[in-house]
N, C-alpha and C positions, 0 to 999 in steps of 0.2 A: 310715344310715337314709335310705331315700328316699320322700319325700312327695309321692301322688298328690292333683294339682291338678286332675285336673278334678273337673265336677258327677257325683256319685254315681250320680243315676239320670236321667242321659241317655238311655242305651240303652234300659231298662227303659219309658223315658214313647216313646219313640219307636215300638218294638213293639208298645205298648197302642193308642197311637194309631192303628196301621196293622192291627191287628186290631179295632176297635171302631168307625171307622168303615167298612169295607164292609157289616158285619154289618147299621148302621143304613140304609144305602143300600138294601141288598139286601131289607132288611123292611118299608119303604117302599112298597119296587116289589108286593110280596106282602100286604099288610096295606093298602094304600088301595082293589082293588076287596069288599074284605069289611068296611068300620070305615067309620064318616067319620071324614075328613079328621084332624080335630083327637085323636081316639082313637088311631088309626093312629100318629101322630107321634109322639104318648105314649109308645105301647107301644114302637118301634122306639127311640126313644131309649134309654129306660129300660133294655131288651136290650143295646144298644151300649155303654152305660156301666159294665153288667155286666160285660159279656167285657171292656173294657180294662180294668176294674176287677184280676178275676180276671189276666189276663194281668201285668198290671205286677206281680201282688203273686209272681205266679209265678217271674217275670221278676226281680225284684230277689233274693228268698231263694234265686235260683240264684248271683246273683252275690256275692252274701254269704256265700254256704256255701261 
């Protein structure tokens, strides 16, 4: 029997992470001359946290299937 040591979901938090923030960068650039300031921020996070949301959770039951 051979026992995989590393962290589980390495991979999966690493591709979230690199999908979820351009997303927020990018909607930033797009969402600050229409919103203020503090809206804008809001919303682009909020979207950001979505997709790596979605992406990790994609990302992990790939690697568990």
């Amino acid at each position: 029997m051979v026992l995989d040591t590393r962290p589980p979901y390495w991979g999966p938090g690493v591709v979230a992470a690199l999908t979820g923030s351009p997303v927020v960068f990018v909607l930033v650039d797009h969402l600050h001359p229409r919103l203020d300031r503090l809206l804008a921020d809001a919303a682009a996070a909020e979207a950001g946290v979505l997709v790596a949301l979605l992406v990790f959770t994609a990302c992990s039951r790939l690697r568990n299937s």
